[in-house]
N, C-alpha and C positions, 0 to 999 in steps of 0.2 A: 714771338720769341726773338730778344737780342742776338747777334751778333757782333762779339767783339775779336777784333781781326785786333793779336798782337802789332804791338809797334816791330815797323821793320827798321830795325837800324843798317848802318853800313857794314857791307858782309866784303869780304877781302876780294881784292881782286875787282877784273871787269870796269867797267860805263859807269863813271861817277858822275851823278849832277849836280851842277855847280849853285843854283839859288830857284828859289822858287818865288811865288807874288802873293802877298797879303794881302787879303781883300778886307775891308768891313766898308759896306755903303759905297761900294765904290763898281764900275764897271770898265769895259772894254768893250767896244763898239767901231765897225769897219760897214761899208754900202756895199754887198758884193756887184762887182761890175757889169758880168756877164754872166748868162746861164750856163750852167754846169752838168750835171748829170744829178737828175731830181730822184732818180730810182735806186740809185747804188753809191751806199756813201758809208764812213765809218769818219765817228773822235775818238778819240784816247786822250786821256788823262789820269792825274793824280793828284787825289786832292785829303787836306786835311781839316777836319771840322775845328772851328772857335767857338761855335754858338751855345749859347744856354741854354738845356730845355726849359721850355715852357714862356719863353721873352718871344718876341714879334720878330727876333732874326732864325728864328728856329728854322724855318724854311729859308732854304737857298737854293737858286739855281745856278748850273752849272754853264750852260747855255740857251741860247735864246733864237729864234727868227721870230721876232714880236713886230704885228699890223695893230691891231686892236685886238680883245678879251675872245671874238671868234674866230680870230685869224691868228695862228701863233702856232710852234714847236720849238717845246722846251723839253728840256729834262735837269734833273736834281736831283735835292733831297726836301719834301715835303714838311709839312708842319709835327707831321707823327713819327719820324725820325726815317722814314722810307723811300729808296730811291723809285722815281718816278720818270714816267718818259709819254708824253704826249703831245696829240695834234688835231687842235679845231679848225676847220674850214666854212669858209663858205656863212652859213648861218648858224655856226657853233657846232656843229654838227662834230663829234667826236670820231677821230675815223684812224686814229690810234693813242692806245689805252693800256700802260703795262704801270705795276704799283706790285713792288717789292713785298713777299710778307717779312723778310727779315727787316730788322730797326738798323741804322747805324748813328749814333750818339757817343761813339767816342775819341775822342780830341786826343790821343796822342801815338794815332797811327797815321800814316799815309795809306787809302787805300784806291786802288787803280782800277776806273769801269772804263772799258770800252762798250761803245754803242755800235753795233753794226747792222747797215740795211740793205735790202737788195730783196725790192719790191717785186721783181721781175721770178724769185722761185715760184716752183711750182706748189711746192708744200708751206700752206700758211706757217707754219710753226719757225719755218725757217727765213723768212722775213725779216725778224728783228731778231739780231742775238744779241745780247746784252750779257758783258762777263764782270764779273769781281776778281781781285786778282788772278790772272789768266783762267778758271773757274766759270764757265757758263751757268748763269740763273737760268731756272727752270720751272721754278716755283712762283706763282704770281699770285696776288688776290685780286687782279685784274689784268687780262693779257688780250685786249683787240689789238690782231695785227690789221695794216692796211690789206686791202684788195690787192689782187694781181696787177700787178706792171701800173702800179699808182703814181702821179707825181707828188712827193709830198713839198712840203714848203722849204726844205732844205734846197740851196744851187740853185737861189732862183734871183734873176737878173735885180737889180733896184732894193733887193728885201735888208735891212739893217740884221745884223749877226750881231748878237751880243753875247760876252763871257762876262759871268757873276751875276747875270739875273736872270728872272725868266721875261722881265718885260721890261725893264731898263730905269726903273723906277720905283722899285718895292721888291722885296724876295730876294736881297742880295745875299751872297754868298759870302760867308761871314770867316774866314778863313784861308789856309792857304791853296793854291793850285803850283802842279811845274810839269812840264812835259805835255800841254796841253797841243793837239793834234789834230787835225781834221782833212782826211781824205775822201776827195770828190772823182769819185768813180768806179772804187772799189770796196767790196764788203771787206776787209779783214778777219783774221783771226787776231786773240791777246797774242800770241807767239811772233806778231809782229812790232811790235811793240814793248813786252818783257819776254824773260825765261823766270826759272826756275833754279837758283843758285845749286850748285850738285853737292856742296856742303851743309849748305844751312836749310834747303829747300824754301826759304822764303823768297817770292815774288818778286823780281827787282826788273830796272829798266834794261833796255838794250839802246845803242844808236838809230836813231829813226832817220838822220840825216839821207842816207842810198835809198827811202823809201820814195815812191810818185805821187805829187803830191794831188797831183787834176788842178783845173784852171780856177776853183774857189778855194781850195787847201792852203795849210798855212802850217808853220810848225812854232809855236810860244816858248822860249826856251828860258824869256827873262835875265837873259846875261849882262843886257846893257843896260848900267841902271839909269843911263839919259834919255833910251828908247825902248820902252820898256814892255809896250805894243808890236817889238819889230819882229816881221815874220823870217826866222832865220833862213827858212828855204824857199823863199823868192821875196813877192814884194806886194805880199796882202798883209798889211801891216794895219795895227786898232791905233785908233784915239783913247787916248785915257782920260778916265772923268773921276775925280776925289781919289788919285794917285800919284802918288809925287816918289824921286829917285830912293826915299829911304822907308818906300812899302817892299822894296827888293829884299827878298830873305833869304839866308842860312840853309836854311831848316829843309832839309829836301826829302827823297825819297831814299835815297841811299847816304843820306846824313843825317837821319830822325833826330830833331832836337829834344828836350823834355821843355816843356813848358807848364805855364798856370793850367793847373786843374779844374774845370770848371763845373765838372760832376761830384766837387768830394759835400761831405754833410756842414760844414761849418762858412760857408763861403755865401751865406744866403747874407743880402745888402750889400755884397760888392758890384762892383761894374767893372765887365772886362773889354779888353782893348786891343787892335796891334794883333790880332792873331793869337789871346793868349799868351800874349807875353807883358803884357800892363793890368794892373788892377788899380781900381780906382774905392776909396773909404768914403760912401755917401754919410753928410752930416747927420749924426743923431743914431746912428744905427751901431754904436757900442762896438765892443770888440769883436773881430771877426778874423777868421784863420782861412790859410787855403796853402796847398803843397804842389809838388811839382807831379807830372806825368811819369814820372819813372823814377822808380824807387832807386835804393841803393844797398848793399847788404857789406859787399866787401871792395877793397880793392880806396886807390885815389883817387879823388876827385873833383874838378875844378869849376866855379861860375860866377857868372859877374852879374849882378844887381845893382841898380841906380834909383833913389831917392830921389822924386822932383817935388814934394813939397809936404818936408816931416814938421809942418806948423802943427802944435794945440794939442798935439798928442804923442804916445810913442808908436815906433813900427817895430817891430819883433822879426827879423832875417837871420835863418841858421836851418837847424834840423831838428827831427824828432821822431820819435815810434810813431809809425803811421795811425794806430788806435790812441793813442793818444789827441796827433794832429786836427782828428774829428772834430774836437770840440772845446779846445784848450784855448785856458785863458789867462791873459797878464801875467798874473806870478805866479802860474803853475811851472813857467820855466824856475822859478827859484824854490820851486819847493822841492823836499826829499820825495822818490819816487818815480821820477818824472824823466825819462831820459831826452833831455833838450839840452839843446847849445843854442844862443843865437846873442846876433848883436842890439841892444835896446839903443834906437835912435837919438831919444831926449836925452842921453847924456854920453851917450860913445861907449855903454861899458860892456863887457862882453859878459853874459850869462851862463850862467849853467846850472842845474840839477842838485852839483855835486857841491861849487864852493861860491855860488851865489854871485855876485859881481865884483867884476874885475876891470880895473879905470882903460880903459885904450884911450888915444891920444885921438882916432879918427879910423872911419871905414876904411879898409886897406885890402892888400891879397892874402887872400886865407889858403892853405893849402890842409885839405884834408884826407884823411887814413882812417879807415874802418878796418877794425879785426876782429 
């Protein structure tokens, strides 16, 4: 069964975060230095899907302590759209095993897991919690927790940590992350990390800065788009590998942007990019449609679109009834019926439904009004 956890937009008030980090093909990678506490640890984060189902980015991991194929703890989001959390030791030997039955496949929420461990309870079950926004999963279609007082592979001397893969080399995380967290030494609860808005009741972040971080913890806040690896609260800072100052985004958890759609029906032969914010027209694949993540009914509305190369064909930018958008084509914007605006690239002119093309001089600022 899906679950689709509404988009959290910015709720008034409170800990705004300023940017978050685009991933596609790309990682973040640090050597931790010294051993930590391998029994009791907690990440938080916040992360938003890019990927396509059913393409080769479809699994992503969120984090990584990658040796080789038998040696490794990760967790993500798997190739069947489920969060996943495990760790091989030794000679593969699987010695924790947790797979989400809910799916999450949709790209235009931010949604927030914490992981938290502490090998050393007494009651297996309590081991590993693992929450969705502040919401503890409970439900598994596979839950081996570790043994008692186990060292897992996490806070351990010499081991490479990576964020955006599960192995530093395939399974990247296709998408964005912000507030990304990781405490060495104690379980947490989500309540340390969000609340609970008292207006809106949606999920949102708190300040993590006053929290402890333990001698491998780090906190990802992405603010500086020069260092963009830097651990705000000390000085476990990643190297970036296929990240450059202008993978730094907007798009946060308490600033949800809308972006390219990449679940709607008419979008099959595109190539998306950039976190969902670029689509690409493969030669020979005809007309093809795609909409944004967030509808609009009433009210103004502003956004900016850039054209890097309208050779050989037109590009169609505006709006439409979303039952329409499915599947619409070329000069269905010009026909009776149809309710669409948009600007046709090949020649500047603005479109509509109602009275068909209209010369503009060039793309410019649109200011629009639904009523």
């Amino acid at each position: 069964m899906s679950i689709i956890i509404p988009a959290n937009s910015a709720v008034s008030g409170g800990y705004e975060v300023a940017n978050s980090l685009m991933f596609n093909a790309a990682k973040l990678t640090r050597q931790s230095g010294s051993t930590g506490n391998r029994r009791t640890w907690t990440w938080s984060g916040w992360v938003k899907r890019a990927a396509v189902p059913g393409t080769p980015d479809a699994k992503g991991g969120f984090f990584s302590t990658y040796t080789d194929t038998n040696n490794r703890l990760d967790f993500g989001i798997d190739a069947n759209h489920r969060f996943f959390f495990k760790e091989k030791e030794g000679s593969g030997a699987t010695v924790i095993d947790f797979t989400s039955i809910a799916v999450f496949q949709d790209p235009a929420a931010f949604l927030h897991f914490v992981i938290a461990v502490d090998t050393t309870e007494g009651t297996a079950a309590d081991r590993v919690k693992v929450y969705l926004n502040g919401v503890r999963i409970t439900s598994w279609l596979d839950s081996t927790a570790p043994t008692q007082n186990r060292d897992t592979l996490m806070n351990v001397s010499g081991r490479t940590y990576i964020v955006g893969s599960t192995d530093g080399s395939s399974n990247y995380w296709n998408g964005n992350m912000a507030e990304v967290v990781l405490i060495d030494g104690l379980q947490l609860a989500p309540t340390s990390f969000g609340e609970f808005d008292e207006d809106s009741s949606i999920w949102k972040p708190i300040k993590v800065s006053g929290l402890t971080f333990g001698t491998n913890g780090y906190y990802l806040d992405f603010e500086d788009s020069s260092a963009l690896g830097n651990d705000a609260a000390g000085s476990n800072n990643y190297s970036l590998t296929s990240i450059a100052a202008t993978d730094q985004g907007l798009d946060t958890c308490t600033n949800n942007f809308p972006v390219i759609n990449a679940l709607n029906f008419g979008s099959a032969g595109l190539t998306f990019a950039d976190a969902n914010t670029s689509i690409i027209a493969n030669s020979g694949d005809g007309w093809r449609t795609t909409y944004g993540t967030i509808a609009v009914s009433t009210g103004k509305w502003y956004w900016e679109q850039k054209i890097l190369d309208a050779s050989g064909t037109s590009h169609y930018i505006g709006i439409t009834d979303i039952d329409v958008a499915k599947n619409i084509a070329t000069n269905e914007f010009e026909n009776g019926g149809v309710s669409a605006y948009a600007y046709r690239s090949a020649d500047g002119k603005k479109v509509t439904s109602v009275s068909g093309s209209t010369a503009l001089t060039s793309y410019g600022l649109v200011l629009l009004q639904i009523i």
